[in-house]
N, C-alpha and C positions, 0 to 999 in steps of 0.2 A: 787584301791589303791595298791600300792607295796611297802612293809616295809622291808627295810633292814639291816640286822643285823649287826652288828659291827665286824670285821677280827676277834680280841679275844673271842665272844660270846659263851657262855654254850650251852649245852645242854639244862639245867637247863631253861635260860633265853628264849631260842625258844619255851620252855614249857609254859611259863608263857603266851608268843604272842597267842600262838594257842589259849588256853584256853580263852584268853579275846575273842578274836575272837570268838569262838565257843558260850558262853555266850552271846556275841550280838545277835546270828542268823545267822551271816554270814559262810560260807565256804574258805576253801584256799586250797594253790597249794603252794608247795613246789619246789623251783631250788635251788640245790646247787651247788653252783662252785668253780674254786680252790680257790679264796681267801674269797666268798662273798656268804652267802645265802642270800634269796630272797623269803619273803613272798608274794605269790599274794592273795588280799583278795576279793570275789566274795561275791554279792547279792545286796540285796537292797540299793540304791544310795540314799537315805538319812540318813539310819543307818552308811554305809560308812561314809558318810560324819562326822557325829556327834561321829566317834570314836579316838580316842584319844591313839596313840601310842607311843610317843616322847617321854612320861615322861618314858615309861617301860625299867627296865638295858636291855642293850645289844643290845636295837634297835640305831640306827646308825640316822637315818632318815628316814621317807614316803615320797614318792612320788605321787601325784594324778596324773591317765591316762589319758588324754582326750577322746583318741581314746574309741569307745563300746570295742573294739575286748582286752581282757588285758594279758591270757595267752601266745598267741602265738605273743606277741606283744616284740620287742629288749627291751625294757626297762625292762618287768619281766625277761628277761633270755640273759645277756651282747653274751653268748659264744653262739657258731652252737650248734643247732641240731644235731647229727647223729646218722641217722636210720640204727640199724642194721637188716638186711633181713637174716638170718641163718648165720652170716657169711661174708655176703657182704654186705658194708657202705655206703649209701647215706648222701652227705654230709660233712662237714669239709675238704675239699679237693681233697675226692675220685670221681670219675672219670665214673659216672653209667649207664649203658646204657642198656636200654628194647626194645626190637626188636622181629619184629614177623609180621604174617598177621592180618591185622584187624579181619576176622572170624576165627574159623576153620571151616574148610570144610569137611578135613578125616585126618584118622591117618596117609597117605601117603604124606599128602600135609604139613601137622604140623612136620613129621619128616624131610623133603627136610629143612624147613625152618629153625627148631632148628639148622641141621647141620649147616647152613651158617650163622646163629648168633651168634653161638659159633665159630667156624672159624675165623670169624671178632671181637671178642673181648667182644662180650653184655655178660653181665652176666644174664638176665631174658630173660624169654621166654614173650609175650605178643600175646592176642589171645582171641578175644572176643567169649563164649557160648550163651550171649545173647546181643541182640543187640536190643537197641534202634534207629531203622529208622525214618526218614520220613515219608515214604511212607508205609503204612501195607501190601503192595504186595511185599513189597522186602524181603529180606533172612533175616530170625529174630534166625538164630544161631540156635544152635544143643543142647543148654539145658544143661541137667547132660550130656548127653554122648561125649560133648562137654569138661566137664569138668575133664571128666575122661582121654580122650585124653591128654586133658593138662598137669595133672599131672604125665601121665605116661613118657612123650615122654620129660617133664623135668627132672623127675626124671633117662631117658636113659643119656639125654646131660648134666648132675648137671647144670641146670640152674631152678633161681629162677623164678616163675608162677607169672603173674600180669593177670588178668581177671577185667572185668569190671558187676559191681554190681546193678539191676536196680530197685530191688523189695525189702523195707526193711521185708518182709518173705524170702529171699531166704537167709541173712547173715549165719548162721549157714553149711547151704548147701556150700555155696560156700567157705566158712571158712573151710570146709575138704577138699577142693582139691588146694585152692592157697595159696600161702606167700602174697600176697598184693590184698587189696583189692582196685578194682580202680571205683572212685565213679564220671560219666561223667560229660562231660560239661552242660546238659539237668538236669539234675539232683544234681548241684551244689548248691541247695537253696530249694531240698529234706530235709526241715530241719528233718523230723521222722527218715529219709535215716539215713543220718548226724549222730542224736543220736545214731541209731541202730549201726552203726558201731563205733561209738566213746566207747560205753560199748563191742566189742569187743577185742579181744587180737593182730590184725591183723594189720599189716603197713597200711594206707590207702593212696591213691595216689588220692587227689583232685585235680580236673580238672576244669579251670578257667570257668566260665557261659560264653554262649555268645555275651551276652551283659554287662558281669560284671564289675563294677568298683575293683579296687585295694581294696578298703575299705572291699567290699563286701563279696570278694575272701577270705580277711582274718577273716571275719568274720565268713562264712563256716566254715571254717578252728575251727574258737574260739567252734562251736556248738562240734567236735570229742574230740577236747581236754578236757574243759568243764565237758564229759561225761566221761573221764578216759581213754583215747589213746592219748598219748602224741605223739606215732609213723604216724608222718602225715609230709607228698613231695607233696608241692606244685608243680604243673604241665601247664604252662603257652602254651597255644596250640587254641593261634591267637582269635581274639574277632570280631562281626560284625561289618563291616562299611559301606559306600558307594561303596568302591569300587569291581568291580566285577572281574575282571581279576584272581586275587588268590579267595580259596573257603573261608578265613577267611584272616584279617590282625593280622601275627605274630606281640604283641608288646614286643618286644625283651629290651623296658624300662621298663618292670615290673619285671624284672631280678633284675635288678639293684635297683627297690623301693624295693623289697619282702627283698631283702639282707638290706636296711636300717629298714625298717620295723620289719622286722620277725628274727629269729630264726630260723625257719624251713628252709630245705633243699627244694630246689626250679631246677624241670628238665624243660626241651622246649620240645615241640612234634612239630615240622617243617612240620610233614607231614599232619594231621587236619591244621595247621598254615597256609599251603599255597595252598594244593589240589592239586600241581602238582610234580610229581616225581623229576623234572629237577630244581625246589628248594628248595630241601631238602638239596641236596650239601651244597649251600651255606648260606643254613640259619640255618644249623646244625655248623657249621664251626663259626657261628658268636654269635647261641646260647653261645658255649663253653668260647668265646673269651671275652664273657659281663660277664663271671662268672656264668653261669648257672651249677649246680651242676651230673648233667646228659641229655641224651637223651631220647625221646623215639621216634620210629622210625618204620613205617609200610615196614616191608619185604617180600614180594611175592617169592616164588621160580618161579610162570606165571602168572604174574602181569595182563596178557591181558586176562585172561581168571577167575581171582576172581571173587567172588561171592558178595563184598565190596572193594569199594574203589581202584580198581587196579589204576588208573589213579594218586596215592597219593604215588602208593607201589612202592620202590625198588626193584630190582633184585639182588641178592646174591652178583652177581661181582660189581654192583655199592655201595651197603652197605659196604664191605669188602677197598675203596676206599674212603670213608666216615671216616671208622674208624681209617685208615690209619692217613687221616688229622687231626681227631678232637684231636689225640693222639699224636701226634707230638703240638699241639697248648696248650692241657694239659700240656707239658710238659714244653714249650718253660712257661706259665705261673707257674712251679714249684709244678701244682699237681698232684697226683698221677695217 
């Protein structure tokens, strides 16, 4: 249920909601916006049901949710999300974009590549320490000294850190060396994951499952919020299907449901989306154009010779050519 308050409402009167609330059993979640706050009330769906808020001064009208998912759902909160990352806005119009190699490999290879994502316009660096593969023979990332890399070599280009999160033991750890924490596609429906980073203080950047339905996705999404991080970028980065040609199918209509849906600020990753370097161009370029709120985007400085995914990765001069367009199409659309 979401109960909301009347444009002239007290103080006084939001006091009186909370408290009946609280006296049920139930919990809530607070939005307020410029003209209108917005109680969301969480818990038990039959105490919900049997509570009674119409007759209280200052409430306006309730609303019942259909949807499970109710914080991160448009109906609790009419306005955008916008996350702020130190300084830089995902979201409400701004224009985001994370860029970087899928691993690091060395402080040599992670510097080659900050410089050419700061060059071309990203504001975060992006750069997996640990990696969930496939395969247990493949490269499973360099750990803390992986992370210590990252931190340093962002804090050389002031570019903000996205790392990807596998172990709900490591949150704290990795909480000292990145700005966002990014929680994979594999691990989308980690609900313990989920909680643990949701009681943290850290942006979190969820990663659609790959088999996820829309519902699902933002149900994830309900478990960080839920838990007190309202800082959460949805990141829509292609879903399995039949077809085999790309390594996933980008669905570039989840852009456009997450924006009816949600609240949250909603990026594309093209290069998981499609598995091949040579459409990332254009499905970066189409991400922006559906309204997706940022990129995120795999840059190799020698793409042929990674240790992950080169086959997905850009080269410096073709990201830099990427950025060029997606930022002319931001603009031709009026945002930032």
């Amino acid at each position: 249920m979401i109960i909301v308050m009347c444009p002239n409402s007290t103080e006084e009167h939001l006091l009186k909601v909370e408290q009946k609330i609280e006296r049920a059993g139930l919990s809530y979640h607070l939005s307020k916006g410029e003209s209108r706050t917005i109680v969301g009330v969480i818990g038990d769906k039959k105490v919900i049901a049997e509570l009674e808020m119409n007759s209280l001064e200052g409430v306006e009208k309730t609303v019942r949710i259909t949807e499970k998912y109710k914080l991160v759902s448009r109906e609790f909160q009419p306005e955008d999300t916008v996350v702020d990352v130190r300084g830089v806005k995902i979201g409400g119009g701004h224009l985001a974009v994370m860029a970087g190699p899928c691993a690091v490999e060395s402080i040599e290879q992670l510097r080659e590549a900050a410089a050419a994502v700061k060059k071309g316009g990203a504001q975060f660096l992006r750069g997996g320490a640990f990696k969930p593969r496939t395969s247990p023979y493949d490269f499973q990332g360099l750990a803390e000294e992986g992370l210590q890399m990252l931190q340093q070599v962002g804090q050389e280009y002031d570019l903000r850190v996205v790392t990807e999160i596998v172990d709900v033991n490591d949150v704290d750890l990795i909480s000292r060396y990145a700005d966002v924490l990014q929680v994979g596609a594999r691990n989308m429906q980690n609900f313990r994951l989920l909680q643990a980073v949701g009681r943290s203080k850290k942006p979190v950047l969820l990663k659609r499952g790959l088999s996820a339905t829309i519902s699902e996705w933002l149900n994830a999404a309900e478990y960080i919020v839920s838990a007190g991080n309202e800082n959460v970028i949805l990141c829509e980065r292609g879903i399995r299907t039949y077809e085999t040609f790309t390594r996933n199918t980008l669905d570039l209509s989840a852009v456009a449901a997450v924006k009816e849906l949600s609240h949250l600020p909603v990026i594309v990753d093209p290069s998981h989306g499609t598995g091949r370097w040579q459409m990332v161009r254009p499905m970066a370029r189409a991400a922006i154009a559906a309204g997706a709120d940022g990129l995120m985007i795999e840059v190799h400085p020698h793409p042929e010779v990674a240790l992950s995914d080169g086959d997905q990765s850009l080269t410096p001069q073709h990201f830099e050519l990427v950025m060029h367009e997606v930022k002319n199409i931001a603009r031709a659309m009026e945002r930032a």
